[in-house]
N, C-alpha and C positions, 0 to 999 in steps of 0.2 A: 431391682436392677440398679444397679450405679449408672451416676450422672453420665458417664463419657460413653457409657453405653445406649444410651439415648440415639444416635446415629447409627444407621447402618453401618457395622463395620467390613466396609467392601469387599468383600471375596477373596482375597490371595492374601489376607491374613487366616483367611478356616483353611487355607491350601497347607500352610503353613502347621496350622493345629492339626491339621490332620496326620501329618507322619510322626506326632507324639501319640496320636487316639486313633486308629487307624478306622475305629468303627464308628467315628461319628462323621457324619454327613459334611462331605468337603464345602457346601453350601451354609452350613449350620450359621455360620455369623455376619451373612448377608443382612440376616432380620431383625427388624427390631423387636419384635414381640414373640411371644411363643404362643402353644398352641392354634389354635383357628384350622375354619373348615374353606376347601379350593373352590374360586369359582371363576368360570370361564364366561366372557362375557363377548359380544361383538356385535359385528352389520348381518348375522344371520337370516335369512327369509326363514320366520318363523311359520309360513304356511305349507311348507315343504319343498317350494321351486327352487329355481336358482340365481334368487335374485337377491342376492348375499351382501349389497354392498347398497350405501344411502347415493341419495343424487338430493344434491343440496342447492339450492335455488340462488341464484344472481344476489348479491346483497346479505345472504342469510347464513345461519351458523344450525352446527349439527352438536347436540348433548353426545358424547360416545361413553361418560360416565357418571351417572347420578346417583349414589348408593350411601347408606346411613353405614356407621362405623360401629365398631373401630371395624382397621382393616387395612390392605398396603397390596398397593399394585406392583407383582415382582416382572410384570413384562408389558409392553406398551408395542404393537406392530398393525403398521399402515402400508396401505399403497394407495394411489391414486390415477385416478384417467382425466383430466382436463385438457380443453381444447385452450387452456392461458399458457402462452409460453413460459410467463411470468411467474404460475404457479407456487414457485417453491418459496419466492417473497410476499405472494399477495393471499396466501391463507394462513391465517393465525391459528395458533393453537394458546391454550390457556388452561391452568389449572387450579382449582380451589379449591383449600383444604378448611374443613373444621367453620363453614358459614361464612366463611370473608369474603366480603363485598371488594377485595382489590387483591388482583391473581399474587399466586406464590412465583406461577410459570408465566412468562407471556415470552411470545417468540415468531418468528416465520415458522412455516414448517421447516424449511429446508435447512435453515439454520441449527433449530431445533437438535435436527440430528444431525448435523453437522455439515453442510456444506448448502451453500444459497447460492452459489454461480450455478451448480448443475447437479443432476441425479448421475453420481459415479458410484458403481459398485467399490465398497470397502468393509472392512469388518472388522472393528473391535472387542475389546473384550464388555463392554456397557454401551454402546452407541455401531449402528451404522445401517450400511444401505446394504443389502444382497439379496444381488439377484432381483432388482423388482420392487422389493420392499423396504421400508425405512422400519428401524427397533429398536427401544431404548429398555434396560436391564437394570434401570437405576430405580433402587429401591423408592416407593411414595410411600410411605405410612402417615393415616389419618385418624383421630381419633372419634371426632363423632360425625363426619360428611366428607364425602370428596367429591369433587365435581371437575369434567373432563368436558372440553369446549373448544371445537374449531370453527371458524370466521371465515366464510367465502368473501374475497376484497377480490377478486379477478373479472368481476364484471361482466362473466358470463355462467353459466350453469354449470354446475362441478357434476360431470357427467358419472362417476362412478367413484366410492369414494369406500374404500374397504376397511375396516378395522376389528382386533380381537384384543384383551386385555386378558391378562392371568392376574387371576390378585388371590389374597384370602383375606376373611372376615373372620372375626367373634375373636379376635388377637387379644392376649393380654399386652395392652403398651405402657409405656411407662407415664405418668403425667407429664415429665417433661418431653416428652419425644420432640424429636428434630426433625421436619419438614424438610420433602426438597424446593428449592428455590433460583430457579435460571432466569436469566436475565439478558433480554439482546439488545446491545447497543452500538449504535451506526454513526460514527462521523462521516459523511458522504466525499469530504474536502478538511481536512487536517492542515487547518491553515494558523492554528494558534502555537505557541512555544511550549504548550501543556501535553502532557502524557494523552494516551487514549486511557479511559478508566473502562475496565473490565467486568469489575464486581465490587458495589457497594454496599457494606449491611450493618444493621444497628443489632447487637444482641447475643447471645453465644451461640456456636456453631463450629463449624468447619467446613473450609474450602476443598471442594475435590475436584474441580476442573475447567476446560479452557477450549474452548472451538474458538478458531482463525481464521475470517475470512476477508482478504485484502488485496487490494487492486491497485497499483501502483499511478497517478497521474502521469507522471514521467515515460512513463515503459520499460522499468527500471525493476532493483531488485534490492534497491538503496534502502527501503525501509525498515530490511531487515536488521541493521546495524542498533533497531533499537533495542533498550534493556527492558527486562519486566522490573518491577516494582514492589515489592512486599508491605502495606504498613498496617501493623494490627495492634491493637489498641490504643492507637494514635501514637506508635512509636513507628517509625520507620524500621524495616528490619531486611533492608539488603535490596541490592540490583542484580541483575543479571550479565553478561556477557556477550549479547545478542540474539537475539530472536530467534534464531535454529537452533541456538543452543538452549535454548529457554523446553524446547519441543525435543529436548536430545537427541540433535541432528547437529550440521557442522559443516560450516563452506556452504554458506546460502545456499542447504537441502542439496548436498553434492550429488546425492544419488535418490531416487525414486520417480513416481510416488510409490509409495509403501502403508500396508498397515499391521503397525504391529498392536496388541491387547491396551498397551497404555499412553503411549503416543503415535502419531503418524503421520503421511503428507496424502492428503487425497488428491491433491492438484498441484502442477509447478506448471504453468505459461513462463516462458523466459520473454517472448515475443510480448503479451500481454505484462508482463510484469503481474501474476498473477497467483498468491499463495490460499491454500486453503490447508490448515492442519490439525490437530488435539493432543491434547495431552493430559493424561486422567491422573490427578494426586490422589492415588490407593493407599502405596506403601506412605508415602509422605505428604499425608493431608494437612492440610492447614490450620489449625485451631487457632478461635477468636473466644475473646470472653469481653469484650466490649463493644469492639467494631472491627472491620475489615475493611480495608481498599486494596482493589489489585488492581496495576495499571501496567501500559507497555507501550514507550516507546515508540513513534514513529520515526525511526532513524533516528543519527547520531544528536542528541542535542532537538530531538523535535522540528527537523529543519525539512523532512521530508513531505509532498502532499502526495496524499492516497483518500481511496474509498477505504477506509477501515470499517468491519463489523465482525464483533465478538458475540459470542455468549460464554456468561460466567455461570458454573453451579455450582451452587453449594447444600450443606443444609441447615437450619438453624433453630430456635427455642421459639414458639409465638409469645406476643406480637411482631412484625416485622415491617419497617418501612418500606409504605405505598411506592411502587415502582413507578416508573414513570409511563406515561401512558405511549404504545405503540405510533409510530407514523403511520399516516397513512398510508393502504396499499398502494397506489403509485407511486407514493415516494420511496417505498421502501426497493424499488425493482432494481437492478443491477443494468448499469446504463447502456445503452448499446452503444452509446459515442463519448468516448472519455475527452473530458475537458483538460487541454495541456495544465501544467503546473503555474506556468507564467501567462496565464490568461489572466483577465482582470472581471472577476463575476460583476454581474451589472448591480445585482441588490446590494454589494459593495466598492462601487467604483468610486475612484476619489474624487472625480467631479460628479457636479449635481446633472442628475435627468432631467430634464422637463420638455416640456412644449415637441415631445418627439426626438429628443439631441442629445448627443452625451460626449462632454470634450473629455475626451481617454491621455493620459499623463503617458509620454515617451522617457524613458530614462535618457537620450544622449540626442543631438541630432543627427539623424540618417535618413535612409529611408527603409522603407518598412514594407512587409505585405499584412495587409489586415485581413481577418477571417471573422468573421462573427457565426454565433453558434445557435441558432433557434432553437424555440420552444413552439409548440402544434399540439394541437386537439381535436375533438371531434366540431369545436364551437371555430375554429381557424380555416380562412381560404389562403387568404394570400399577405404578406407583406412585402416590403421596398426600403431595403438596406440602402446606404451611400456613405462613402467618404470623402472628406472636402479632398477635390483635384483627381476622383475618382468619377467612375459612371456608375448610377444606380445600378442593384439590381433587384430583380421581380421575384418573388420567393415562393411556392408553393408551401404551403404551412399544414397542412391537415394532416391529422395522424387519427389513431380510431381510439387513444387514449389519453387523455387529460396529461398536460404537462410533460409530454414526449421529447426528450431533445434530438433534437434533427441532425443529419450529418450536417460537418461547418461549409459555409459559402464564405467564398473570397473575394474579399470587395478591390482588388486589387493592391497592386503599390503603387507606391506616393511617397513623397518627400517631408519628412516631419522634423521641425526646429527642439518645440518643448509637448505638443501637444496634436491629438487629431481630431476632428470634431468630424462627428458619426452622425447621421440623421438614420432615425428607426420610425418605421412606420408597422404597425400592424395590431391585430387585437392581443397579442402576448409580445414582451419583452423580450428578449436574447435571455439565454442564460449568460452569455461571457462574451466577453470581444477580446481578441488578440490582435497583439501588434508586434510581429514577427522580424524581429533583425535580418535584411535582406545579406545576408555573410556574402560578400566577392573577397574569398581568402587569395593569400597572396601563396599562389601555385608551383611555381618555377624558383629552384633556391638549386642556391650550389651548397656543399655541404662538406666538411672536413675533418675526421678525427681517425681512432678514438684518440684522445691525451688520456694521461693517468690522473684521475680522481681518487686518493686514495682514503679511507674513511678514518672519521674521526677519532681523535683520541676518548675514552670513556663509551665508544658506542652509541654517541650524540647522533642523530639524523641529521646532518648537515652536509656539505662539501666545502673544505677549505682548499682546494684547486679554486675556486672561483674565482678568489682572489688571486690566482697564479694567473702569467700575464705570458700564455703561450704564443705563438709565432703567428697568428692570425690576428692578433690584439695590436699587433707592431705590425705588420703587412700583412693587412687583408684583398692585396692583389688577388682574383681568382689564379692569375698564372701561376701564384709562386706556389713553392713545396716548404715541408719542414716535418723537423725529425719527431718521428712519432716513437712508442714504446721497442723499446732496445736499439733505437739510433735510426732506423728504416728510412727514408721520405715517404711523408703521405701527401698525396694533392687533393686539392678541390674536384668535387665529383659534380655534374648537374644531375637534379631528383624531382620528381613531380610529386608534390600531395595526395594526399587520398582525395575522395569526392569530400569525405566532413572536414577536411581542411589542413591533418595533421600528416604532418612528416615524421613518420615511424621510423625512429631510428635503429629498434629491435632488428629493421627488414634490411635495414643498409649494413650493419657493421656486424663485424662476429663476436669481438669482446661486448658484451651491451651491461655489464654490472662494474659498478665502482670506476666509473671513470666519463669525461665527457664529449663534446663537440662543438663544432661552432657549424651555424646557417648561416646563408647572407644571403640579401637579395636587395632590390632596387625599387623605390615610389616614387613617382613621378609626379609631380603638382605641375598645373599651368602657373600656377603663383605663390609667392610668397603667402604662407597663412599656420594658423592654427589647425593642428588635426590629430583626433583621438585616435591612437593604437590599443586594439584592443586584442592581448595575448592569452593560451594556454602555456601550461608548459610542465611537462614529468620529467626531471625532479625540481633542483632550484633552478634557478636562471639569470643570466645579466643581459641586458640588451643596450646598445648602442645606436645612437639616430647620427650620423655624419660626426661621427668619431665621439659624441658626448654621451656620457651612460644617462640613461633617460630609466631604467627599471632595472632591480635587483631585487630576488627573493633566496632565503634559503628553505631549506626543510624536505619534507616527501610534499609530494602534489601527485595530480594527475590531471590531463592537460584535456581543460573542459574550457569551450565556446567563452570568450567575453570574460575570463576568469580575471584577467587583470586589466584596468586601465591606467594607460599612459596617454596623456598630453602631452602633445610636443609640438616645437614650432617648425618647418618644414623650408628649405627654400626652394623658388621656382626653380625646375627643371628636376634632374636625377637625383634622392636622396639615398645615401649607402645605410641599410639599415643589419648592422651582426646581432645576432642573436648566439649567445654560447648558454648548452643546456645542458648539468650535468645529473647522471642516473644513480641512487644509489643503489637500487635493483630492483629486478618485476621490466614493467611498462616503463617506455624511453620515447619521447613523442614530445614537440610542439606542434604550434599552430602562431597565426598570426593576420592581421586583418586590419583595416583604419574602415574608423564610420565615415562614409561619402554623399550625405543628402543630397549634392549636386553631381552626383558620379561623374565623379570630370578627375578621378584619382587611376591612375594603374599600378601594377606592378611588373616586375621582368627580373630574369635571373643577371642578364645584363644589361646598362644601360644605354638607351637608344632599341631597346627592340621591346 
C-alpha cells in the first residue's frame, strides 16, 4: 500500500469511485487495511437480562475497549443516564492506540461528539447525536492494541452508561498507518492578542476536522469576525474570511441550526451569544509532513473575550507529541454565570490582594456600580463583600460543587477618582469584580437634517460633507430653519434616546444612506470645570462644546458606549453642545454622555429646563 494511503481515506472519495466501479463497495476506501474478520463488541448483560449498560462509580473510569491488533474501529455509539447536569464536560473519554502511555484522544464527551453546552439532536455524516445517542464513524485503526477509556469526573454515580463498538480485527495495515488523534482545547477567557490554537502536531498526517464550541463574554456575536489560520510545516499558508465562513455558512450563521454531512450549526443563542458548529475536511483534507497548527481567531484582530473550546482531528504516523493533560472536571463545565468582558479577574487584577482588599483601577473619574462575582463550594458558608463609601454585604456562598461561580452581588454605587478599594472577606476569593460606568446619557436633543453627504471620490469610507459648514454650524438657534436637499426648509425636531442612550437616526429620517445631521442639546455645570465627554457615533462625526470643535472622526464606526473621549473645559451654567453625525450606510446612530463622580451635571434639550 502506498504512503498516503496510510489514512483512511474518508468516504465520499469510494462515492466518488464508485460511479467509475459501480461493483465495488461505496465504503471500500473508508479502511485502512484489507481483509479482517467483524466484531461487535459493547455494555451487554452477558447473563442474559437486561442490564445492558455499566453504572460507573463516583471518581472511576469504565474500559469500553481493550483488544490486541491489528484492527480498526469503524463505529463508536454511546448514550448515557446521569443525575450531573454537567455531564457532557465532566466525563472524559480517551483513547490509546498501539501501548501508549499518553492518549491519541482525550476530550469531554460532549465535545468529543460535538457539542458541550448541550445534548441536541444532529446528524452528520462521521459525528453526531440522534435521537438519544452520541456516534462517531471516524475510522481508528491500530496496529498491535487499542484501548477505549471513559473517566467519571461528575461526582456522583453514572447511573446508566450504554455502549457498542463495530470494529474488525486480523487487518492487514500498513506499517506506517495513521492514527486518529482529537484534541480538546478550552480558553475559558480569551484575554490575550493571540489566536485560539485548534490542532497542534509533530509528524506526518492530515487534518480532517473542527468541532466549535463558543460562548461569547459580551452577549455578542462579535467573535465570529475571526479568521482560521493554516500553518503547516512551519510555513503559514492562509486566513480565512471569518468564522461562518470558515464552517461554509455566511452573515454570522444567517439561517439555522442545520446539519448538513460535512459542516453544520448545532446551536445559535443570539441572546446568549452562543455558537456551537463542525466542519469535516473529506474532500479537502489537510496534509502535514512536518508539523501542523490550526488556529482561529477570536474576532477581528483577537480583541474579542469568549469561552472558546474546540476540538481538532486529525490523523497521523506514530510517534506523536504528549497532549496536554485534561482540566479538571470542574473546570471544564460550561458556566452558568458569565463574567462580563470588562470585569477585572481577581487572579489578575492590577492591584495587589492582601490582608482581605483589593484596590480595583477605574479608567476615568465617575461613579460607578460595582458587582463582584463569587466563587462557593461545598467547603463555603458565608462571605462579606464591601466597598469603600458602600455598605457591606453578607453573601451566602455554598454550592454542592468545588469552585462554583455564583450569580454577581452588587455592592452598590459610589463615587470613584482613580480607584476603589474592595474588602473581601470569605473562604474563596471573587472570581472578578466589576466596575460598571453608571451611564446618565444625555436624553433630550433636538435634531435636524438630512444634509447631503455625498461619497467619496475612489470609494474611500470617509465623508467630506464633514468639512461642509451647513446652516446649523452658522445658526444653531433650535428656532431657525434652513434649506435641506432640493431647497425645502427643514427645522429642529425635539427626540428622546433609546433606553442604551442612542439616537437612531434610521427611526427619525427617511433618506438615512450617504448623507448627514446635526444633534444638539444643553449641560449644565454649577461651575466652572473640567469634564470628560464620553461619545458613540455611526458613522464619522464632529462635535462642538460652546461653539469650539472639541472631537472629529472620519471613517465607518458604529456607535458603541465610551467609544470616544473628549475632555473639555465647561463654563458654569448652560453649555450648547452640536454634535453633526454623518452615515455612509447601514446603521445611523449616536449617543453622548459626561463622567459625573459628583453628579451635580445635567442635561436638557433646552436651556434652563
Amino acid at each position: 500500500m502506498k504512503a498516503s494511503a496510510a489514512l483512511p481515506a474518508l468516504c465520499l472519495l469510494a462515492l466518488a469511485a464508485c460511479e467509475q466501479a459501480p461493483s465495488r463497495s461505496p465504503f471500500a476506501d473508508l479502511w485502512s487495511g484489507t481483509g479482517g474478520r467483524f466484531l461487535h463488541v459493547g455494555s451487554t448483560d452477558t447473563t442474559g437480562g437486561n442490564h445492558d449498560y455499566l453504572e460507573i462509580a463516583k471518581g472511576d473510569s469504565a474500559v469500553l475497549l481493550d483488544l490486541a491488533g491489528p484492527g480498526e474501529v469503524r463505529r463508536l455509539w454511546i448514550t448515557v443516564a446521569s443525575p450531573d447536569k454537567d455531564y457532557l464536560r465532566r466525563i472524559a473519554i480517551k483513547m490509546y492506540w498501539d501501548g501508549e502511555t499518553n492518549p491519541s484522544v482525550e476530550a469531554p464527551l460532549g465535545d468529543f461528539f460535538g457539542d458541550g453546552f448541550a445534548k441536541k439532536h444532529y446528524t452528520s455524516f462521521l459525528m453526531g447525536e440522534s435521537s438519544g445517542g452520541f456516534y462517531c464513524y471516524l475510522p481508528m485503526p491500530f496496529r498491535r492494541h487499542a484501548r477505549i477509556v471513559v473517566e467519571n469526573g461528575t461526582g456522583k454515580p453514572i447511573d446508566a452508561f450504554y455502549y457498542n463498538i463495530d470494529l474488525v480485527t486480523g487487518l492487514a495495515l500498513p506499517r506506517d498507518v495513521a492514527t486518529l488523534h482529537a484534541w480538546w482545547n478550552r480558553e475559558p477567557r480569551t484575554t490575550s492578542k493571540a489566536p485560539h490554537l485548534i490542532a497542534e502536531a509533530h509528524g506526518r498526517g492530515w487534518f480532517v476536522g473542527t468541532e466549535y464550541n463558543v460562548q461569547s463574554a459580551g452577549k455578542n456575536l462579535g467573535f465570529l469576525e475571526g479568521d482560521e489560520i493554516f500553518t503547516i510545516d512551519g510555513e503559514k499558508r492562509g486566513m480565512g474570511t471569518g468564522t461562518e465562513d470558515y464552517f461554509n455558512s455566511g452573515w454570522y450563521f444567517d439561517e439555522g441550526p442545520y446539519a448538513g454531512p460535512f459542516h453544520g450549526l448545532i446551536i445559535k443563542n443570539d441572546t446568549l451569544g452562543r455558537i456551537a458548529a463542525y466542519r469535516w475536511h473529506i474532500l479537502d483534507r489537510v496534509p502535514f509532513y512536518n508539523s501542523l497548527k490550526v488556529e482561529i481567531e477570536h474576532g477581528t484582530e483577537n480583541t474579542e473575550v469568549a469561552d472558546y473550546a474546540t476540538m481538532g482531528f486529525w490523523y497521523q504516523t506514530e510517534p506523536h507529541s504528549a497532549l496536554p493533560p485534561l482540566p479538571p472536571p470542574d473546570a471544564r463545565r460550561v458556566p452558568a454565570v458569565i463574567i462580563p468582558p470588562d470585569a477585572t479577574m481577581i487572579d489578575s487584577a492590577a492591584a495587589a490582594h492582601g490582608a482581605g482588599a483589593l484596590a480595583l483601577a477605574v479608567p476615568r473619574p465617575d461613579r460607578y456600580s460595582v458587582v463582584v462575582y463569587p466563587v462557593g463550594g461545598p467547603d463555603s458558608v458565608r462571605g462579606t463583600f464591601a466597598v469603600a463609601g458602600g455598605k457591606p454585604r453578607d453573601v451566602l456562598l455554598a454550592a454542592s460543587d468545588a469552585g462554583t461561580l455564583l450569580p454577581p452581588v452588587s455592592l452598590g454605587d459610589v463615587a470613584a477618582r482613580d480607584s476603589l478599594r474592595i474588602t473581601l472577606r470569605g473562604r474563596h476569593l471573587p472570581a472578578a469584580v466589576e466596575a460598571r460606568p453608571l451611564r446618565r446619557w444625555a436624553m433630550e436633543w433636538n435634531v435636524v437634517g438630512p444634509f447631503a453627504s455625498p461619497k467619496a471620490p475612489g470609494g474611500k469610507e470617509i465623508s467630506p460633507a464633514l468639512a461642509t459648514a451647513y446652516g446649523p454650524e452658522k445658526n444653531p438657534d433650535v428656532a431657525a430653519s434652513y434649506a435641506g436637499p432640493g431647497g425645502a426648509q427643514i427645522r429642529w425636531r425635539k427626540v428622546t434616546a433609546a433606553a442604551d442612550g442612542r439616537v437612531y437616526l434610521t427611526r427619525i429620517f427617511k433618506s438615512t444612506d450617504w448623507v448627514l445631521a446635526y444633534g444638539e442639546a444643553f449641560l449644565y455645570s454649577p461651575a466652572a470645570r473640567r469634564v470628560t465627554l464620553l461619545l458613540g457615533a455611526d458613522d464619522g462625526h464632529v462635535l462642538w462644546v460652546n461653539g469650539a470643535k472639541v472631537s472629529e472622526r472620519q471613517g465607518r464606526h458604529t456607535s458603541d458606549p465610551d467609544d470616544v473621549t473628549v475632555p473639555v473645559d465647561v463654563k458654569q451654567g448652560w453649555n450648547r453642545v452640536l454634535f453633526k453625525v454623518a452615515n455612509l450606510d447601514g446603521g445611523w446612530a449616536f449617543q453622548l454622555r459626561a463622567a459625573d463622580p459628583d453628579g451635580v451635571l445635567r442635561w436638557a434639550a433646552r436651556p434652563g429646563r
